[in-house]
C-alpha positions as CSV (number, residue, x, y, z in Angstrom):
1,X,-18.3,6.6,8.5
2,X,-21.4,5.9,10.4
3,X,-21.4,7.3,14.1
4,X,-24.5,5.0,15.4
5,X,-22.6,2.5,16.9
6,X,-23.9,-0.5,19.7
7,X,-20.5,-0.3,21.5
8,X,-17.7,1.5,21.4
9,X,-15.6,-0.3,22.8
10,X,-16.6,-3.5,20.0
11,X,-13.4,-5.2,18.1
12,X,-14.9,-5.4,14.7
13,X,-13.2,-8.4,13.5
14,X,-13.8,-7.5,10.4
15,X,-11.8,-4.5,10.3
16,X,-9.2,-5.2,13.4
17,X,-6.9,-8.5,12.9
18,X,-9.2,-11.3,13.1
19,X,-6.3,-12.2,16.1
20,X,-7.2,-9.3,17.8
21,X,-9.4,-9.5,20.9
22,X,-10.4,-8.0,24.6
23,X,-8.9,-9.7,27.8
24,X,-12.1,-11.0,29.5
25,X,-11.2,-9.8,32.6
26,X,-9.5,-6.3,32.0
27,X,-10.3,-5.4,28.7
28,X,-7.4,-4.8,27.2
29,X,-6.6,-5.5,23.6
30,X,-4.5,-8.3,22.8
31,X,-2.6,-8.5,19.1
32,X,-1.5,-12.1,18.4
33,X,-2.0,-12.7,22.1
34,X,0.3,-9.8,23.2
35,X,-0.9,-7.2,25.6
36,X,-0.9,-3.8,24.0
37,X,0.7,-2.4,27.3
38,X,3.5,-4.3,26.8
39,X,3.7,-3.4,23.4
40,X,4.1,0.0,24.4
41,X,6.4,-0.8,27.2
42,X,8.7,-2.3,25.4
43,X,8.8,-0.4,21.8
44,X,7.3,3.3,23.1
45,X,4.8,4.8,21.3
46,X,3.3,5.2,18.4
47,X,3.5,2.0,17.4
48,X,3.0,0.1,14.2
49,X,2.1,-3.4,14.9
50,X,1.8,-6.2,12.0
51,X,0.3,-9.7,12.9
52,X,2.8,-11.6,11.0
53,X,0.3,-14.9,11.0
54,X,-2.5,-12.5,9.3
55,X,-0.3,-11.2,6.7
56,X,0.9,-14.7,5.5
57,X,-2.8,-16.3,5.9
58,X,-4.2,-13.1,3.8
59,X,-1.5,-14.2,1.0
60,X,-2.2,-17.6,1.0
61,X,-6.0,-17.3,0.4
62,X,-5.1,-14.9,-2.1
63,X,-2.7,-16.4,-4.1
64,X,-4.6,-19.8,-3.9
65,X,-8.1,-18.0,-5.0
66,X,-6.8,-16.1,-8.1
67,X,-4.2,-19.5,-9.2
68,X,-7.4,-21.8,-8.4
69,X,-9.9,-19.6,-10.7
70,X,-7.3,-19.0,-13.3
71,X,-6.8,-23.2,-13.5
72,X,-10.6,-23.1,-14.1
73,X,-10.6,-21.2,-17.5
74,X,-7.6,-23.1,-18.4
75,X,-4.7,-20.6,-17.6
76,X,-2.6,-20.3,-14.8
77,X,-1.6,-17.0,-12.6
78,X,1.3,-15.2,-11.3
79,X,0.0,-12.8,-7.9
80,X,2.3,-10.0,-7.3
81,X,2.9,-8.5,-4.2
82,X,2.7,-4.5,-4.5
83,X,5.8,-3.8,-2.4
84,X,4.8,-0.2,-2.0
85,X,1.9,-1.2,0.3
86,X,4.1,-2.0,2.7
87,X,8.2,-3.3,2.3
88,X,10.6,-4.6,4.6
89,X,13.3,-7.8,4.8
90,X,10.9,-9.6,6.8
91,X,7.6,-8.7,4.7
92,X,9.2,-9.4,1.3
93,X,10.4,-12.7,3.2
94,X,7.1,-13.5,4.1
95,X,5.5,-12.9,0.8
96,X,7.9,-15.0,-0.9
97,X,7.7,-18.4,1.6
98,X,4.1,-17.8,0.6
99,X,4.2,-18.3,-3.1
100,X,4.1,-14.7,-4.2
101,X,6.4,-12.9,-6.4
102,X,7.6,-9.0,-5.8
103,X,6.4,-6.2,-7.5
104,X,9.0,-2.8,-7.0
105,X,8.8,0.1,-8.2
106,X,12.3,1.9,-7.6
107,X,15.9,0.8,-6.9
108,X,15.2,1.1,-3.4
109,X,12.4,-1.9,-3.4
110,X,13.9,-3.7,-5.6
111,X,17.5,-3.9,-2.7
112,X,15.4,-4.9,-0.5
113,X,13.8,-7.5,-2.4
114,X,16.9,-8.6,-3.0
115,X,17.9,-8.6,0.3
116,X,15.1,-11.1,1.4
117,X,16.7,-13.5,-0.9
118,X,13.2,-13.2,-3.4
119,X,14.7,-15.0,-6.7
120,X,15.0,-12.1,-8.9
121,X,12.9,-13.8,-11.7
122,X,10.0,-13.9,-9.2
123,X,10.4,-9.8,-9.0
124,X,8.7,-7.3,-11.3
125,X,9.8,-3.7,-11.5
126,X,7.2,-0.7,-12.5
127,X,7.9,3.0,-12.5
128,X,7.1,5.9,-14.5
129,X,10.9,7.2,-14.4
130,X,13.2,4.7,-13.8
131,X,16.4,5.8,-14.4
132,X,19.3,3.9,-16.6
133,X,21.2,3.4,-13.4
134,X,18.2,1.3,-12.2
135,X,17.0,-0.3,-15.3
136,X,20.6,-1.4,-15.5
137,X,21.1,-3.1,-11.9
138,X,17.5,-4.8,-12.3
139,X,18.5,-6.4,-15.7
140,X,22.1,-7.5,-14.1
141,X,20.2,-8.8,-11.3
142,X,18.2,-10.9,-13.5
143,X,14.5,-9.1,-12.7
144,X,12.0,-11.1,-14.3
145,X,9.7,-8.5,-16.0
146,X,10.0,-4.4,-16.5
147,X,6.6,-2.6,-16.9
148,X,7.8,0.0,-19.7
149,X,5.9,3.0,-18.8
150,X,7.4,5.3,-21.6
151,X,8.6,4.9,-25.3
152,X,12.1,6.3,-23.9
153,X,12.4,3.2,-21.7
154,X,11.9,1.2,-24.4
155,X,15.2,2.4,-25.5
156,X,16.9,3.0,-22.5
157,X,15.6,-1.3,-21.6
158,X,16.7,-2.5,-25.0
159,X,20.3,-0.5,-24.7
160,X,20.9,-2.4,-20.9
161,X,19.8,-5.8,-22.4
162,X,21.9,-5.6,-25.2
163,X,25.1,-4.3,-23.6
164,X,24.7,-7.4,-20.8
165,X,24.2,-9.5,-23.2
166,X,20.5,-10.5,-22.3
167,X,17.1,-10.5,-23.5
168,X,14.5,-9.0,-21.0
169,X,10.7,-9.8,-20.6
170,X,8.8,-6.5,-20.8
171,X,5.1,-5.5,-20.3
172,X,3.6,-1.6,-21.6
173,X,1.2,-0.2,-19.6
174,X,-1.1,1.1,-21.2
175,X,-4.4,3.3,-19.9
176,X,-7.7,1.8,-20.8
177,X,-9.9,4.7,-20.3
178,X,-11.5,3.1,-17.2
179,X,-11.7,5.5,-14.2
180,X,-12.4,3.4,-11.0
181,X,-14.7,4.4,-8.3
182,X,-12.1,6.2,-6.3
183,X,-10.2,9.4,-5.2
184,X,-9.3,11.0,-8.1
185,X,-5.4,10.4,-6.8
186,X,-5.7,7.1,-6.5
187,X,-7.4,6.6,-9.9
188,X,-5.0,5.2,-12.5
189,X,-6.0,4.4,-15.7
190,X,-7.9,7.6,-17.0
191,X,-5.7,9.3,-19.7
192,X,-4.6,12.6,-17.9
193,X,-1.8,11.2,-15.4
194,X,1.6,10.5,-15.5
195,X,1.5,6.6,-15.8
196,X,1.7,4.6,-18.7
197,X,0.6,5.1,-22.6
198,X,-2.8,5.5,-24.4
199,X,-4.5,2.2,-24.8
200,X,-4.7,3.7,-28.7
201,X,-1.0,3.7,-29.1
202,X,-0.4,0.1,-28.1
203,X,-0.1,-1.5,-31.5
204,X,2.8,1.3,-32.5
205,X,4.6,0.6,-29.2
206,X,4.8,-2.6,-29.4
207,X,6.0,-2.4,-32.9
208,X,8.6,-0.8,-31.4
209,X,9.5,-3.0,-29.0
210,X,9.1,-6.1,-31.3
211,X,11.9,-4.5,-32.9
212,X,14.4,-5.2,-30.6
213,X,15.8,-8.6,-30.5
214,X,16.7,-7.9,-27.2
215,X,13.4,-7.4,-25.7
216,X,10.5,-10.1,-25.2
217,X,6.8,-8.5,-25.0
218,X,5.0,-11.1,-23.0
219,X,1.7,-8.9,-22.6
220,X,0.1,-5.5,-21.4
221,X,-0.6,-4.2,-18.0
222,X,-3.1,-2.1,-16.5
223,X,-3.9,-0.3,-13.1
224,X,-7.5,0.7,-12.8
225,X,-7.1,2.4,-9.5
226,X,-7.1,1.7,-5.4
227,X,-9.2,0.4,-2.6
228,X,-12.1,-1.0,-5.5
229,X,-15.0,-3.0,-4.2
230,X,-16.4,-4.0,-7.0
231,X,-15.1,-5.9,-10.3
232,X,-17.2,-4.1,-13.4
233,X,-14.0,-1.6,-13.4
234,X,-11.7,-4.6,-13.9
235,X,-14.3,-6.0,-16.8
236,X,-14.2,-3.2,-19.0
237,X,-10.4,-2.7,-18.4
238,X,-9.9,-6.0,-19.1
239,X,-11.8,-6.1,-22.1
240,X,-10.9,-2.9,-23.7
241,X,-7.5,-4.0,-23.4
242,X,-8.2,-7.9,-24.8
243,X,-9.8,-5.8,-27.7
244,X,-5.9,-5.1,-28.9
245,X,-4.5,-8.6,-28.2
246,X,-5.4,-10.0,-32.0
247,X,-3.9,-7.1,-33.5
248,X,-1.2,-7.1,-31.5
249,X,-0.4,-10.9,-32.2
250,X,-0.5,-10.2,-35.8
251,X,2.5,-7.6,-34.9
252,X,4.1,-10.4,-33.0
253,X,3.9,-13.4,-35.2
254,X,2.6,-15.4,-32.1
255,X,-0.3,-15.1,-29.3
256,X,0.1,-12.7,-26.7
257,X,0.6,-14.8,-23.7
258,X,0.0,-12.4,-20.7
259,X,-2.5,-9.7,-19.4
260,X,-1.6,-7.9,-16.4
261,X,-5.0,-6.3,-14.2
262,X,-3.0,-5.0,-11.7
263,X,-4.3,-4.7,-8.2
264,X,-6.5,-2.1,-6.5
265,X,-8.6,-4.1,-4.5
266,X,-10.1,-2.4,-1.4
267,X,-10.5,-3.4,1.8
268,X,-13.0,-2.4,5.2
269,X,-11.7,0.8,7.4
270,X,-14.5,1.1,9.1
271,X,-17.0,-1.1,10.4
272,X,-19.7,0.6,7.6
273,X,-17.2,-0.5,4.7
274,X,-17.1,-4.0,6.1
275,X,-20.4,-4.4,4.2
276,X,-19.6,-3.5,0.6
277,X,-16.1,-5.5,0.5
278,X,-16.4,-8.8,-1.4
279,X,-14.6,-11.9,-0.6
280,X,-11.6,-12.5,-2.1
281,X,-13.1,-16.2,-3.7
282,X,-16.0,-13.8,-5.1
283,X,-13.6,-11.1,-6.9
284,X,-11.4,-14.1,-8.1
285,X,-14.2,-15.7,-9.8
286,X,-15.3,-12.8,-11.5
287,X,-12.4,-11.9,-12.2
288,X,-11.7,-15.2,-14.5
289,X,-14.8,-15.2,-15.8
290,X,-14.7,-11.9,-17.6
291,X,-10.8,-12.6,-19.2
292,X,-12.8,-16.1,-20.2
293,X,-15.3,-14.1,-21.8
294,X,-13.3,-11.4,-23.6
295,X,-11.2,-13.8,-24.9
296,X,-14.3,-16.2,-26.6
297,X,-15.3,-12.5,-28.0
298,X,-11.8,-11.6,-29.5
299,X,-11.1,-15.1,-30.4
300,X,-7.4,-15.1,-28.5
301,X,-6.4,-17.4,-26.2
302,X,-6.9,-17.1,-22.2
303,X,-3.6,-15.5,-21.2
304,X,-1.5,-15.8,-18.5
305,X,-2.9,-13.9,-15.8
306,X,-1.1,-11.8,-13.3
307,X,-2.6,-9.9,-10.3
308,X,-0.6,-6.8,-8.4
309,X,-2.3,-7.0,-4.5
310,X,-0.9,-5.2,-1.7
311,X,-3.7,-3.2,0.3
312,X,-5.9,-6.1,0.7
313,X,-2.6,-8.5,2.0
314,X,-1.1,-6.7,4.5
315,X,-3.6,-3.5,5.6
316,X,-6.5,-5.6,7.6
317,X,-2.7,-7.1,9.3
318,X,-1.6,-4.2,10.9
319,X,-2.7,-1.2,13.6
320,X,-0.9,1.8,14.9
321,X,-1.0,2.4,18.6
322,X,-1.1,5.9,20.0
323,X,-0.8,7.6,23.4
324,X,-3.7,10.4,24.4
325,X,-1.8,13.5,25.4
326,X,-4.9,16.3,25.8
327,X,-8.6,15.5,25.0
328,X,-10.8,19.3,24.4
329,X,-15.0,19.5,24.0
330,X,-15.6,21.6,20.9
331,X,-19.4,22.8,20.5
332,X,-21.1,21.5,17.2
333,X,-23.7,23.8,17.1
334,X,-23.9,25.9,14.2
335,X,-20.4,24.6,13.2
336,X,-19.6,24.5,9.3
337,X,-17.6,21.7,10.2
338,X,-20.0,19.3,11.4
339,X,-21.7,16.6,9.0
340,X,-25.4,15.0,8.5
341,X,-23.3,11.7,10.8
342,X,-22.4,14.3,13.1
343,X,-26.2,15.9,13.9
344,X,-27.1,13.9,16.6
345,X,-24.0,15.2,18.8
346,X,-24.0,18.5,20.7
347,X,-20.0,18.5,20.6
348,X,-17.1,16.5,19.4
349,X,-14.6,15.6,21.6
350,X,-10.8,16.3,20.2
351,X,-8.6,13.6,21.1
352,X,-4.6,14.9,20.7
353,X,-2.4,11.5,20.4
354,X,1.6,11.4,19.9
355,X,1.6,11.0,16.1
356,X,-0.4,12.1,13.6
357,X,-0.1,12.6,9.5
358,X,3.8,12.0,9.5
359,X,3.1,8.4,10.6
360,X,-0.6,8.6,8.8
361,X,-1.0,10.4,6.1
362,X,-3.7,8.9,4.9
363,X,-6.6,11.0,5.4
364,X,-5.1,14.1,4.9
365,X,-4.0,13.1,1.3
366,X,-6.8,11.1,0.0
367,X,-9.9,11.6,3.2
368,X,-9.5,8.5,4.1
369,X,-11.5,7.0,6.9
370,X,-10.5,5.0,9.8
371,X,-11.7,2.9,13.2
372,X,-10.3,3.9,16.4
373,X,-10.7,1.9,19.7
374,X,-9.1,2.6,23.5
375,X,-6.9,-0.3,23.9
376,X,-5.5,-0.3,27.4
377,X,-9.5,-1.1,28.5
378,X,-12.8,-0.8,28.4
379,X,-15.7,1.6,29.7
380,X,-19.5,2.1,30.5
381,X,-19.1,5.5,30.3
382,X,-21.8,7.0,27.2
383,X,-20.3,7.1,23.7
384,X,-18.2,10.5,22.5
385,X,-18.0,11.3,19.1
386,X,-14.4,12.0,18.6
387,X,-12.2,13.2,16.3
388,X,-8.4,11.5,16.9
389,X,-5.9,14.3,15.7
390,X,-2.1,14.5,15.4
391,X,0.1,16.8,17.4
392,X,1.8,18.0,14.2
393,X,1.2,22.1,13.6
394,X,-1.4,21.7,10.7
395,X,-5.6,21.9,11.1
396,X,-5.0,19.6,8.7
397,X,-3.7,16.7,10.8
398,X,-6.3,14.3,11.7
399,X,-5.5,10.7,12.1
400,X,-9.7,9.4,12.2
401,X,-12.1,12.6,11.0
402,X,-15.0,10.9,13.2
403,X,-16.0,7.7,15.3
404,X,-17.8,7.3,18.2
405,X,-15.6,6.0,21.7
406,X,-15.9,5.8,25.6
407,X,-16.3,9.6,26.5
408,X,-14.1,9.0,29.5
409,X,-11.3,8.8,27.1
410,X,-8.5,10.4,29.2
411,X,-4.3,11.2,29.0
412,X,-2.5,8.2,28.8
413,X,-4.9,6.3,27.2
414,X,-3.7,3.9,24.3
415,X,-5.9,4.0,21.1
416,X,-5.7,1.7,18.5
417,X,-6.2,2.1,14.6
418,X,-7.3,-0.3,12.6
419,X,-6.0,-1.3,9.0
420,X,-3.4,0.8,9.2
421,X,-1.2,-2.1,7.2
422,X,-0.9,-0.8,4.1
423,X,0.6,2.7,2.9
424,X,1.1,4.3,6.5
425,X,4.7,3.5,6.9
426,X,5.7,3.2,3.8
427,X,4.4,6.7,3.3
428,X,5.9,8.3,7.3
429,X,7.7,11.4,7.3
430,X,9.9,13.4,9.9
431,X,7.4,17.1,9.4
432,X,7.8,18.6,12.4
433,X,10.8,16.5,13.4
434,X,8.9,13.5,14.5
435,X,10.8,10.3,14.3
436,X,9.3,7.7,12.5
437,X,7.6,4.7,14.6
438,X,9.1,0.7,14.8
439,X,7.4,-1.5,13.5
440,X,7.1,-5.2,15.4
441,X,5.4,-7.9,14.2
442,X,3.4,-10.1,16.3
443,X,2.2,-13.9,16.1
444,X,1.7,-16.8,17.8
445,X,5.6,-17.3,18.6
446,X,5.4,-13.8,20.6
447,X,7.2,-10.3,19.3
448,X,9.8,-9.3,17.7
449,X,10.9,-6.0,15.8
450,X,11.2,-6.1,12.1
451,X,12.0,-1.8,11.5
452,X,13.8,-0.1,13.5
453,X,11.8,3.0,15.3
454,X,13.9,6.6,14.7
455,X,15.5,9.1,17.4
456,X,16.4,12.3,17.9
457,X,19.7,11.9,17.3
458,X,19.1,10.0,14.2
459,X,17.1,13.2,12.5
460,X,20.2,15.3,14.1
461,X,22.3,13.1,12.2
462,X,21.4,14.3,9.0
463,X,22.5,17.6,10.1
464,X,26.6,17.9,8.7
465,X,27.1,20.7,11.3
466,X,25.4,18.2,14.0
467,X,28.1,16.6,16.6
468,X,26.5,14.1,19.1
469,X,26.4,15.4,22.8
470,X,24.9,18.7,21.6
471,X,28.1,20.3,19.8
472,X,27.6,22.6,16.7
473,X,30.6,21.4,14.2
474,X,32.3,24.7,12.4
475,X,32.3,24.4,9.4
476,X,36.0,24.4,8.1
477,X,37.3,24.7,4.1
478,X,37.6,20.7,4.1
479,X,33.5,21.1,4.4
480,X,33.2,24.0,1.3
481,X,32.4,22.7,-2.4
482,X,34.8,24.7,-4.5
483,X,33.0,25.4,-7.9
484,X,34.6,26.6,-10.6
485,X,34.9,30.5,-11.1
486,X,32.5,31.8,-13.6
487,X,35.1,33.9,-15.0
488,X,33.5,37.2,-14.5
């Protein structure tokens, strides 16, 4: 990101929640009109904090864009919430009251879509391994599509159907070719990765799954990738794929009726993204008008359309809250470490806070980028270029590589990350022992908790020898497997 910055202690709206503002008098950041210091107060620190009202206006516009656009060219749409964005009682509740169905992908997501009372036909349920246990509690359930990732879940989908009795709607994801402008991890549809099949392969698949009585193929799906501005990846997917549909029809006996473009759709981390992210009316337009287009070329009807968003719903929604332990200078000069948006600085000031990549992990797997503010206040003091790093024992750990803040930044502090919505709890972890945060979501009717934060004694817990007060438990012989003797 860009260091040259007007103020640092600006609440760029379009990266914060667009709820999020300064108290005019001290300063302080306020998330759905809650005072970060009473966030803290109440819930500790780090924090995740999700603006429930965001979240459900970000799905409506969504949902209303992609279903209005799809009406246009005479179809209709079904928009999928990617679960593994971010998934919890509430959220899946909250997705659901706003018209979108569930996308899982594992048993676990799928419980807790379950849980939150989503109608099970509204739930689709992805995965490149999903084991015959699961297949077989999502068809009993009554899941209303499986993505078949594999020609052995074709079998292992037709056997569960047929042995409950039921026929089950099932999409093949297939890989059009089309690498999106990405990370190379979060790139999905190039050949050489574990999910789905060759887009070559598709008419013999389907064959296949044609032959089961007990299977309906309503369409193929696609997943070009993650966090993509643009839309020409999503044209050529989506008319590579389209390419296949009369040939596939002639398999079928019928028109297929759905194609699945997944989701991907990227959103602003830092004030320099903001200006390269469409609007979401822009992306759904194009978006119909290329499937309106590919299907005048391949002569097929416009399908059903169904969208898989979960970034762009819930990540601008949320922010993670930290407490400054230790701030240290560290000379740039000469440094191998410092970049062209780093020349204009003599030094960069660490800034240690009390989480890191078990709550973030973010930019240490993909590099990803992020905005950080103080929160408690503001200050006149001359802008720092900082680098916001995690307490965790890895050089590796870094929660924002670079911005530009209030060099007065001091202990005790609160910082604020933006857009930290989407894949930052869902992807936490205990390295080092840390407990995971809470999360609490805020809104215009106030606080309230939503995930339970983590303790000590909960990580103990998983110890069997572990008693609580501090007492190591013996083991005894009620505590030993016995395995059989090898006979030797």
């Amino acid at each position: 990101m860009t260091t040259d910055v007007s103020d640092p202690n600006e609440i760029d709206q379009r990266v914060f929640p667009p709820t999020a503002r300064r108290d005019p008098r001290t300063g302080e950041l306020l998330l759905g009109a809650v005072r970060t210091s009473a966030l803290i107060a109440q819930y500790g620190s780090p924090l995740y904090v999700l603006d429930e009202d965001v979240a459900r206006s970000r799905a409506r516009r969504i949902r209303a864009a992609l279903e209005a656009e799809a009406e246009r060219i005479g179809t209709t749409a079904t928009v999928y919430y990617a679960g593994k964005a971010l998934l919890c009682v509430d959220v899946a509740r909250w997705m659901a009251e706003e018209g979108l169905a569930i996308d899982v992908a594992s048993g676990g997501e799928l419980a807790v879509a379950l849980a939150a009372g989503v109608e099970p036909s509204r739930i689709g349920f992805h995965g490149n391994n999903k084991s015959e246990q699961e297949i077989g509690r999502a068809i009993a359930a009554g899941v209303g599509t499986i993505v078949i990732d594999s020609e052995i879940e074709t079998e292992r989908i037709a056997a569960a159907a047929k042995a409950a009795g039921v026929t089950q709607r099932v999409r093949l994801r297939v890989n059009s070719g089309v690498h999106a402008s990405t990370h190379d991890y979060l790139a999905t549809a190039h050949e050489d990765q574990k999910f789905g099949q060759p887009l070559r392969d598709a008419p013999r698949l389907v064959a296949a799954i044609l032959a089961h009585d007990g299977l309906e193929f309503v369409g193929l799906h696609c997943h070009i990738g993650s966090q993509i501005f643009g839309t020409d990846g999503f044209r050529e997917s989506a008319r590579r794929l389209m390419r296949v549909y009369p040939e596939l029809a002639r398999l079928a006996g019928r028109s297929i009726p759905e194609l699945n473009l997944g989701g991907g759709f990227g959103i602003a981390y830092t004030s320099a993204q903001a200006e390269d992210v469409p609007t979401i009316a822009t992306v759904a337009r194009e978006l119909a008008d290329m499937v309106a287009d590919c299907a005048r070329e391949f002569g097929v009807p416009v399908p059903h359309l169904a969208f898989e968003p979960g970034r762009v719903v819930v990540g601008p929604a949320g922010v993670t809250l930290y407490t400054v332990g230790t701030t240290k200078p560290v000379p740039l000069a000469g440094s191998d470490a410092a970049g062209p948006a780093d020349l204009g600085y003599g030094e960069r000031l660490y800034v240690s806070v009390d989480g890191g990549m078990s709550d973030n992990a973010r930019p240490a797997l993909y590099g990803a980028d992020y905005q950080v503010r103080i929160a408690n206040r503001t200050s006149d003091a001359a802008a720092a270029l900082v680098r916001v790093v995690g307490k965790h024992c890895e050089s590796g750990d870094v929660v924002v590589q670079r911005d530009v803040i209030p060099e007065d930044v001091r202990p005790g502090d609160t910082l604020v990350v933006a857009a930290t919505g989407a894949y930052c709890w869902s992807l936490a972890s205990n390295y080092n022992y840390l407990p995971r945060p809470p999360v609490v979501a805020v809104s215009g009717r106030g606080v309230r908790l939503i995930v339970h934060g983590e303790t000590e004694d909960d990580l103990l817990a998983k110890s069997v020898s572990w008693r609580p007060g501090g007492a190591v438990h013996t083991a005894s012989s009620q505590d030993v497997v016995h395995r059989p003797s090898s006979g030797r």
